[in-house]
C-alpha positions as CSV (number, residue, x, y, z in Angstrom):
1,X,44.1,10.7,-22.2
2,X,39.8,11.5,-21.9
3,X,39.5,7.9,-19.9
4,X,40.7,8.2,-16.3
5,X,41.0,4.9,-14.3
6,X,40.4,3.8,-10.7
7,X,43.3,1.8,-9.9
8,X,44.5,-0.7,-7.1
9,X,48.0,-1.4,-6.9
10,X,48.3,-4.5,-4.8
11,X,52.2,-5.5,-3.7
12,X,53.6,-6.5,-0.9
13,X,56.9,-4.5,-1.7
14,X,56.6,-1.0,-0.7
15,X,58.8,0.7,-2.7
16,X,56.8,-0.5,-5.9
17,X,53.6,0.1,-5.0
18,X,54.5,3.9,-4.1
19,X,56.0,4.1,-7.7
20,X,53.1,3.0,-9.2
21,X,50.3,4.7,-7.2
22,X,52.8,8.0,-8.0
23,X,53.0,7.6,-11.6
24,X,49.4,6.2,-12.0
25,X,48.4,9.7,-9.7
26,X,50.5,12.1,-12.1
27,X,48.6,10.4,-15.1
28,X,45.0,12.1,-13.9
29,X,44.0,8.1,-12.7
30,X,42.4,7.6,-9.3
31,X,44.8,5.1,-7.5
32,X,44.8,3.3,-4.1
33,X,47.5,0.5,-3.1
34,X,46.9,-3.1,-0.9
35,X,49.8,-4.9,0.9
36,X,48.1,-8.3,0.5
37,X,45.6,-9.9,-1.6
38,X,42.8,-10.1,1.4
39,X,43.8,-6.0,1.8
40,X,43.0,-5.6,-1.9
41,X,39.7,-7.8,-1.9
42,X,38.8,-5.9,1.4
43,X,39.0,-2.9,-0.6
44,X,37.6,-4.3,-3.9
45,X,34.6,-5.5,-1.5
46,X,33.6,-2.1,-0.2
47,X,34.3,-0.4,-3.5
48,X,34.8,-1.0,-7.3
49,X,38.4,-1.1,-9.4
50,X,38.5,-0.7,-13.2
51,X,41.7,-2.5,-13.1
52,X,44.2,-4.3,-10.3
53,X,48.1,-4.4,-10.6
54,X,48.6,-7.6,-8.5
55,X,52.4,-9.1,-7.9
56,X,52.5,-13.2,-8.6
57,X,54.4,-13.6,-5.9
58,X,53.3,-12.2,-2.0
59,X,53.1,-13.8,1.2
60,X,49.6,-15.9,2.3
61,X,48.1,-15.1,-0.6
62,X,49.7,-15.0,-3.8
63,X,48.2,-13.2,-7.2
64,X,47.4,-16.0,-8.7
65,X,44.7,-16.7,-5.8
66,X,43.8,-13.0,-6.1
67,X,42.9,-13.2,-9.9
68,X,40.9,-16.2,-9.1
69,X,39.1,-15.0,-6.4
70,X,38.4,-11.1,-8.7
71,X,37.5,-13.2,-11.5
72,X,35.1,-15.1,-10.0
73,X,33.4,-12.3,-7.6
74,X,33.9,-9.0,-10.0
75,X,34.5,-10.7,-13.8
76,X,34.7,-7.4,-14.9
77,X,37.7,-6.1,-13.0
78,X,40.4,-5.6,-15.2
79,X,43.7,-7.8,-13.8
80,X,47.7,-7.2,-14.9
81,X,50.3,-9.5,-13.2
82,X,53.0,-7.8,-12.2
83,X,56.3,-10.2,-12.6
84,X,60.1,-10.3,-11.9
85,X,61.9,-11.8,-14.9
86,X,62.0,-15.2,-14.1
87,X,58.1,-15.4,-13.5
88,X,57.2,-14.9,-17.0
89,X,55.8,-18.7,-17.1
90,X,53.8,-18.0,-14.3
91,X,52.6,-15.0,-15.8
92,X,51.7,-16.8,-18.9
93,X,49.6,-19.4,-16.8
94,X,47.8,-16.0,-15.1
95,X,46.8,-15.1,-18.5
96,X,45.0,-18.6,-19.0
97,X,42.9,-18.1,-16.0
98,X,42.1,-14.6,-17.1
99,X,44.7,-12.0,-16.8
100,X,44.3,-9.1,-19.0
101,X,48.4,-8.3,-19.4
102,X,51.3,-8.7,-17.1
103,X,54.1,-5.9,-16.7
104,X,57.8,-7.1,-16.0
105,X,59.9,-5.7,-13.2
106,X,61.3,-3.0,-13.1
107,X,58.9,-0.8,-15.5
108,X,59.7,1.4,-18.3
109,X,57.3,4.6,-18.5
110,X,56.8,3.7,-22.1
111,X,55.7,-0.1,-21.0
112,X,53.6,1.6,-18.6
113,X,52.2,3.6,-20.8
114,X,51.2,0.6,-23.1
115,X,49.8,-1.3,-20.6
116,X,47.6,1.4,-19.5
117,X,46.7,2.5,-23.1
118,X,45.3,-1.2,-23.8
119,X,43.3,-1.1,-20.4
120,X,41.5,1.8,-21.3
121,X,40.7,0.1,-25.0
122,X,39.4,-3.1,-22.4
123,X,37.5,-0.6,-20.3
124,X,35.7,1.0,-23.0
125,X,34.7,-2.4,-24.4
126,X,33.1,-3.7,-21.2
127,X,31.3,-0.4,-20.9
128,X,29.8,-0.7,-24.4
129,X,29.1,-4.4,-23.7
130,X,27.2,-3.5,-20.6
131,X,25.3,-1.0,-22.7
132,X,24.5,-3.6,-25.5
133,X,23.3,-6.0,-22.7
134,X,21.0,-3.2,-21.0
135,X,19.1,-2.8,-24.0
136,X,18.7,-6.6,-24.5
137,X,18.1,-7.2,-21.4
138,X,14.7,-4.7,-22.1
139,X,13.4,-7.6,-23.7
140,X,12.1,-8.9,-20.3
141,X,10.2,-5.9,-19.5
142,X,7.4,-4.2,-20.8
143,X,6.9,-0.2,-19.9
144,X,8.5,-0.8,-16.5
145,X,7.2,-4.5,-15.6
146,X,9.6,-6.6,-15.3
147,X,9.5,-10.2,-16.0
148,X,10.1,-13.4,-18.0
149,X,8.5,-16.4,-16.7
150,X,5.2,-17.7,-18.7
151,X,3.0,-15.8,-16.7
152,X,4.4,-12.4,-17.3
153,X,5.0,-13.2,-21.1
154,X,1.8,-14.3,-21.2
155,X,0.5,-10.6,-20.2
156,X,3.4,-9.0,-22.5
157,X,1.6,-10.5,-25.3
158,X,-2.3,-9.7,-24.1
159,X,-1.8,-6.0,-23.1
160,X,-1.5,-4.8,-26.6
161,X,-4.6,-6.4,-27.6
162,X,-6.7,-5.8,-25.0
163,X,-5.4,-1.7,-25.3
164,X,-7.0,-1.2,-28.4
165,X,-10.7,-1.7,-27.0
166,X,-12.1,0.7,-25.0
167,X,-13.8,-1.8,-22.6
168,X,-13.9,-1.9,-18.7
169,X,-10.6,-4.2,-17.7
170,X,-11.1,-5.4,-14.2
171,X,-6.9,-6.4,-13.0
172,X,-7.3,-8.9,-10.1
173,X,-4.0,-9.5,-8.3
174,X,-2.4,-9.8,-4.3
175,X,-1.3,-6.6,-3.2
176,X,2.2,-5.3,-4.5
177,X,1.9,-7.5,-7.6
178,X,1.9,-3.9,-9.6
179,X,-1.6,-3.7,-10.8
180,X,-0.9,-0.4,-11.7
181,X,1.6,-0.4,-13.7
182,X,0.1,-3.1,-15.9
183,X,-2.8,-0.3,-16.2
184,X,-0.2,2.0,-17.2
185,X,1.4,0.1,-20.0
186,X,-2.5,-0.5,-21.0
187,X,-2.7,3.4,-21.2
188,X,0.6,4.2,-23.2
189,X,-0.3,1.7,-25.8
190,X,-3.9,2.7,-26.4
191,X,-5.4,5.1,-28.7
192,X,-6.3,7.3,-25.4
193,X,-2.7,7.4,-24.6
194,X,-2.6,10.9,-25.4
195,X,-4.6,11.8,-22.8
196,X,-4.5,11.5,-19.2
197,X,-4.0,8.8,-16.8
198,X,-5.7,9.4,-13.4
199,X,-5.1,6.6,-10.6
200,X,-7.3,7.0,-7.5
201,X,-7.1,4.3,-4.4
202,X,-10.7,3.7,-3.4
203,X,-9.7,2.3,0.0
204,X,-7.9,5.3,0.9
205,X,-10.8,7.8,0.7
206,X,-14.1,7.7,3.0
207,X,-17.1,7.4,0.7
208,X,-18.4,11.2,0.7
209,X,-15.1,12.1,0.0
210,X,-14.6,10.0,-2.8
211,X,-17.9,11.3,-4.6
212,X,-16.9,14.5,-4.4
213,X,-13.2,13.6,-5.8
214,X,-15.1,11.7,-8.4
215,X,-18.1,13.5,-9.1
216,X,-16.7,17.5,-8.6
217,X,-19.0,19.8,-6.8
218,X,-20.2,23.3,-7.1
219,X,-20.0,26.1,-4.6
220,X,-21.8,25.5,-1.3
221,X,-22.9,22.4,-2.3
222,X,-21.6,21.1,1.4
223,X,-19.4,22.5,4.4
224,X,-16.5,23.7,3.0
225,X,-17.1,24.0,-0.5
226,X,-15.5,27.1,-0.9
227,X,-15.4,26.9,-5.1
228,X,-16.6,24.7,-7.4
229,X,-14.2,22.2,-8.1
230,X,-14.3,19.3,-11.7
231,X,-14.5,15.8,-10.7
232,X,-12.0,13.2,-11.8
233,X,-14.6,11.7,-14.1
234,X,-14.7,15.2,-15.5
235,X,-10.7,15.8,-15.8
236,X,-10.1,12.1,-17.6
237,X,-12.2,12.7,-20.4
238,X,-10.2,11.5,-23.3
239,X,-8.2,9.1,-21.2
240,X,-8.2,6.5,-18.8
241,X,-9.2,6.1,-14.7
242,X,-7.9,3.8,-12.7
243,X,-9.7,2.3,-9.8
244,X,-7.4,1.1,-7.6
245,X,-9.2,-1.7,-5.2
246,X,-12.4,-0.6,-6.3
247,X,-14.0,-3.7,-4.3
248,X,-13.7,-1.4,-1.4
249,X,-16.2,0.9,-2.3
250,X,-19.7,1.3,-1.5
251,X,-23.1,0.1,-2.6
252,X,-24.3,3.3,-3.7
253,X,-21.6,4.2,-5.2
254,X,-21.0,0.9,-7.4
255,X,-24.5,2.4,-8.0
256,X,-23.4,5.9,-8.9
257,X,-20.4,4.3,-11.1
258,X,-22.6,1.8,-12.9
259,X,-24.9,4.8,-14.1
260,X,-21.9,6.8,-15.1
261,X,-20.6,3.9,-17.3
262,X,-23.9,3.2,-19.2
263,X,-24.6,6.8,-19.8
264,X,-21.5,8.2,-19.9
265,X,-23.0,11.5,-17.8
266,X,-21.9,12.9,-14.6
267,X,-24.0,14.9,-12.2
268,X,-21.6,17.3,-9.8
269,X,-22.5,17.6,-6.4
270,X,-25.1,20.2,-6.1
271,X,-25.5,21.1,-9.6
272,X,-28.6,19.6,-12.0
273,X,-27.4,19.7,-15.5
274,X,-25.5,16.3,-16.3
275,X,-22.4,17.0,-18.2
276,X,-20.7,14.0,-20.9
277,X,-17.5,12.7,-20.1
278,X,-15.4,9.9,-21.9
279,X,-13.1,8.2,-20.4
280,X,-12.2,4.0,-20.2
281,X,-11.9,2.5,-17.0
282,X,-9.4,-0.3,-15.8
283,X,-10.1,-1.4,-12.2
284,X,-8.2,-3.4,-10.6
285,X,-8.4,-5.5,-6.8
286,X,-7.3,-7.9,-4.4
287,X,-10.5,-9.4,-3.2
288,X,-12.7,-12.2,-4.7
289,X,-15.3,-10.5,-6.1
290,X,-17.7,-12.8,-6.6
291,X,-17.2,-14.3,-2.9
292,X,-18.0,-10.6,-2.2
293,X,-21.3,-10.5,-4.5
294,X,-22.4,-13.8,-3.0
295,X,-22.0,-12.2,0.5
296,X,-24.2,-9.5,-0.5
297,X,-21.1,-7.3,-0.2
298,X,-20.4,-6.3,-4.3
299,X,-23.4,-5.8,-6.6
300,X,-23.7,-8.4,-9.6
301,X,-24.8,-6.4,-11.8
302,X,-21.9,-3.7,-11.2
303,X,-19.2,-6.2,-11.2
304,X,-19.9,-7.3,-14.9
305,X,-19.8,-4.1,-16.0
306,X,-16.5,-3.0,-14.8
307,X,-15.4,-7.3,-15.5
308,X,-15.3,-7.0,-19.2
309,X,-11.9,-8.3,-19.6
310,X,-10.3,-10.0,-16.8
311,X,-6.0,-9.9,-16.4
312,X,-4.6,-11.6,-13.6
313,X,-1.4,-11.0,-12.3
314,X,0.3,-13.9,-10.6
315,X,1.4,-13.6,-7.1
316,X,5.7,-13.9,-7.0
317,X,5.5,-17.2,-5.5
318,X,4.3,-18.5,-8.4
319,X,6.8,-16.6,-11.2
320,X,10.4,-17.4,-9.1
321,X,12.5,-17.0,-12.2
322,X,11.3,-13.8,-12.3
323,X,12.9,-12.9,-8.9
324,X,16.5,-12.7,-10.0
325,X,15.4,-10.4,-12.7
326,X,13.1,-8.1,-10.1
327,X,16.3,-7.9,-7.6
328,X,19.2,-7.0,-9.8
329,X,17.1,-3.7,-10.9
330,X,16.2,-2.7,-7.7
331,X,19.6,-3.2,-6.8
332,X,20.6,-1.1,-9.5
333,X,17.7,1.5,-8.5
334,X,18.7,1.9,-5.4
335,X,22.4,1.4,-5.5
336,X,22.3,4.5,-8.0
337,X,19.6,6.5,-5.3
338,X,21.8,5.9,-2.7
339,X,25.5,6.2,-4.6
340,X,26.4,2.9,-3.2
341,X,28.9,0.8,-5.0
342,X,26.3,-2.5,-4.2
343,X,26.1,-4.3,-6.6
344,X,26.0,-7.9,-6.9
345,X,23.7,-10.6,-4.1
346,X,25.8,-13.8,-3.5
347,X,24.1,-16.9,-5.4
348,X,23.3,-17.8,-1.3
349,X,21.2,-15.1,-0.9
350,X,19.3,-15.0,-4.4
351,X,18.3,-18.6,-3.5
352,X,17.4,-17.4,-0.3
353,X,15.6,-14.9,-2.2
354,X,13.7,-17.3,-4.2
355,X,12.9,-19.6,-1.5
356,X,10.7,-16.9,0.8
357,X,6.8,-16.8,0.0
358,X,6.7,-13.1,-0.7
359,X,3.3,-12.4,0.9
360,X,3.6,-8.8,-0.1
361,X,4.7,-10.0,-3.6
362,X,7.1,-7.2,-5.5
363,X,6.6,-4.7,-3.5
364,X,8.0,-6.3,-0.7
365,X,10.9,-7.8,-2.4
366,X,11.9,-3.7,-3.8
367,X,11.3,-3.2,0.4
368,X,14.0,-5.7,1.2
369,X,16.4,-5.3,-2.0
370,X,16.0,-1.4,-0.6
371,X,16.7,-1.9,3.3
372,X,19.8,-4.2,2.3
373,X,21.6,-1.5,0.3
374,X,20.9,1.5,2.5
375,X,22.1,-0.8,5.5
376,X,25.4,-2.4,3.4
377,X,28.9,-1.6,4.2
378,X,29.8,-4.0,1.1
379,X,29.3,-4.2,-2.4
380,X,27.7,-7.7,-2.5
381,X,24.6,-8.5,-0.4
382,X,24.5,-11.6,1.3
383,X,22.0,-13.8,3.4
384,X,22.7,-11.5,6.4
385,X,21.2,-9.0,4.7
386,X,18.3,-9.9,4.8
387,X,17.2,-10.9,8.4
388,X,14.8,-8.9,8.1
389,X,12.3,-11.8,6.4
390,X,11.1,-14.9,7.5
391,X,13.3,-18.2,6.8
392,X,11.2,-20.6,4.7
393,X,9.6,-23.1,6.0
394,X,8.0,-25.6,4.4
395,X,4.4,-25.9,4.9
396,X,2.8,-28.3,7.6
397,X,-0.3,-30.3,7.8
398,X,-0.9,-28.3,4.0
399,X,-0.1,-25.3,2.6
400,X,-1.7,-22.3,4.4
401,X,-4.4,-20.0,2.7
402,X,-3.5,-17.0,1.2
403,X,-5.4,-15.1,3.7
404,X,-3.6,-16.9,6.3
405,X,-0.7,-15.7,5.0
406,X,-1.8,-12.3,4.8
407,X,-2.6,-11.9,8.2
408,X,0.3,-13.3,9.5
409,X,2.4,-10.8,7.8
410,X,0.2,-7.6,8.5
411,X,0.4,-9.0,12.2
412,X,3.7,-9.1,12.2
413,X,4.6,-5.7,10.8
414,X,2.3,-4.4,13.2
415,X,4.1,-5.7,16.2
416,X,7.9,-5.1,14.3
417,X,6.5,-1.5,14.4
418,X,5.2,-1.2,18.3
419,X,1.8,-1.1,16.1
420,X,2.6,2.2,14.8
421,X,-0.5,1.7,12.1
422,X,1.5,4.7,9.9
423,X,4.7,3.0,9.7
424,X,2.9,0.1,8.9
425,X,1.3,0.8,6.3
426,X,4.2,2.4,4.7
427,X,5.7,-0.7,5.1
428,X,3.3,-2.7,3.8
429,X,2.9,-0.4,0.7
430,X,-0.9,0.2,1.3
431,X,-2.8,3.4,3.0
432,X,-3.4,3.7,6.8
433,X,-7.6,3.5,5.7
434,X,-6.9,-0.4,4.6
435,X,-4.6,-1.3,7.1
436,X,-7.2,-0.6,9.7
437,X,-10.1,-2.6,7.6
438,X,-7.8,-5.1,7.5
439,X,-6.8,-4.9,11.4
440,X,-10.8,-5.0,11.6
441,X,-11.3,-8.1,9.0
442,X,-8.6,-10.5,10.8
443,X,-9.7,-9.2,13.9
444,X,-6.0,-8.4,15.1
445,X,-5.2,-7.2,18.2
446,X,-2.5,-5.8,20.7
447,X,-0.2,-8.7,22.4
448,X,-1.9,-11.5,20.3
């Protein structure tokens, strides 16, 4: 037989489960053995079982409580009562509450056999099944963004339409709503998508250093230009740049950027001759703009040019049905990283789940669904395993502002860390260059 088994053989008689686990070993099948039904869900807990052999009848817990208790936990773990002859009834009732088979005592090799045969015809089926259901269950995503509340299908339905243009897209979102990626899927499905896709994180860079990344520069144009080197305006042409929080970059250069985009021309550093580029730009941030431009922070004229079409991403507070969705794959994700056998979150903590505010939005949810699998000694994660975030509370004398919020959390994860600003920002999912505006902007401090 091509299909080899794992197998639990659960009995509280000795002599039968050695004659099983033997036979089941000689057969090429992986096989363990439980003396009791809270031995066998220990085991079933820490790792999974294609199929349990359970006996109806054991002390404290008898098989028929076992099967419930598989059935209602793992409903894809195959279970066979095993029976003396005058349990057959009982054996019949398992099969009700969703037995696969039952074997009689004392076996026949060739009953084994059967039993066995029609297992692996079962297992086959529910891996096929699982299959079918991955596919359809692709339905909810779109070129990695996941999600299938009204909001999300909503931008399913837009980004094909808006991919066809080639005008400026400005994606305004909270941080770790995946901004990128819906710039991405923008990408893939226009006619540029042949060509290349260049993200660059405006905050990260310091402003000389992102006009030469932008611009290129020619040899000794400044201290250490050692070679002349193309600008990313230069490399895209033919495809699309992303501006990640572009509302973090300078006057002059929303100057510099608005020239580029209305002449489609680029100047390297040092150099006189302007060379053509072609490229469409999608920007996306997480400030309000036009707060900004009325501040005299963003320039008007700028922001309508890279504003031609607008896509907002809601934060996850606002999309919760899409939190089941988000945490089974990165429990997958990282279950499969890791090669841990976790794989299911009790219906405790998904509501749990659900309940929390998610300041830091999907990013921070993959951050928790991750910690909770490294850190698990189970297969199922519970409450417990995730400590790590804030309880709910519900919101008094009205519900705090976003920036609120924010600052809160980025306090927070700056004192968790002993204000380690790298860690941090790892944590946080942004670069160590916004982490200290934003230390700077709430005006945080050590031992507040």
């Amino acid at each position: 037989m091509d299909e080899k088994l794992r197998i639990m053989v659960v009995d509280d008689e000795k002599i039968v489960r050695e004659s099983l686990y033997h036979w089941f070993k000689r057969e090429g099948h992986s096989a363990e053995t439980a003396a009791s039904g809270l031995e066998a869900l220990e085991k079933l807990e820490r790792a999974p079982f294609d199929v349990l052999f359970v006996d109806i009848k054991m002390p404290k817990m008898d098989g028929l409580e076992v099967l419930r208790r598989v059935k209602e936990g793992y409903p894809d773990t195959i279970v066979i009562i095993i029976t003396a002859y005058g349990s057959v009834e009982s054996a019949v009732e398992a099969m009700k509450f969703g037995a696969h088979d039952y074997l009689l005592k004392p076996f026949k090799p060739d009953q084994l056999a059967l039993v066995i045969e029609k297992t692996v015809s079962q297992v086959k089926l529910t891996s096929r099944y699982r299959y079918v259901k991955g596919l359809l269950d692709k339905i909810t995503r779109f070129d990695n963004i996941i999600g299938q509340s009204p909001p999300m299908r909503e931008l399913f339905e837009v980004i094909p339409e808006v991919a066809q243009s080639d005008s400026s897209i400005l994606i305004t979102g909270e941080t770790g709503t995946g901004k990128e990626l819906v710039a991405k899927a923008i990408h893939a499905k226009s006619p540029r998508s042949k060509g290349p896709f260049i993200a660059i994180n405006c905050g990260a860079l310091p402003d000389t250093l992102l006009e030469s990344e932008l611009f290129g520069h020619q040899k000794g144009a400044f201290t250490g230009a050692d070679r002349a080197r193309k600008g990313f305006l230069e490399v895209v042409s033919g495809g699309t740049l992303f501006l990640d929080e572009i509302g973090e970059i300078s006057p002059k250069m929303q100057v510099d950027l608005l020239r580029v985009l209305e002449e489609k021309k680029i100047i390297r550093i040092g150099e006189r001759e302007p060379i053509e580029v072609d490229f469409r730009l999608i920007a996306s941030t997480r400030r309000d703009l036009p707060t900004a431009i009325s501040d005299g922070d963003f320039r008007e004229d700028f922001f309508y040019r890279i504003n031609v079409i607008t896509l907002q991403i809601a934060p996850l507070r606002k999309r919760k049905e899409d939190i089941p969705l988000l945490a089974k794959h990165f429990l997958n994700k990282y279950s499969r990283e890791t090669t841990k056998h976790v794989d299911r979150i009790t219906p405790e903590a998904e509501g749990f789940l659900k309940r929390y505010d998610w300041p830091g939005n999907v990013r921070e949810l993959e951050n928790a669904i991750e910690r909770a699998v490294v850190l698990s000694k189970k297969r199922t994660l519970g409450v417990e395993n995730f400590s790590c975030l804030n309880a709910p509370t519900a919101p008094q004398n009205g519900a705090r502002t976003l920036k609120e919020r924010e600052k809160e959390y980025v306090q927070e994860i700056l004192m968790e860390n002993d204000w380690n600003v790298t860690r941090s920002a790892q944590i946080l999912g942004i670069n160590r260059v916004t982490l200290h505006k934003m230390i700077k902007r709430y005006r945080l401090q050590r031992g507040q």
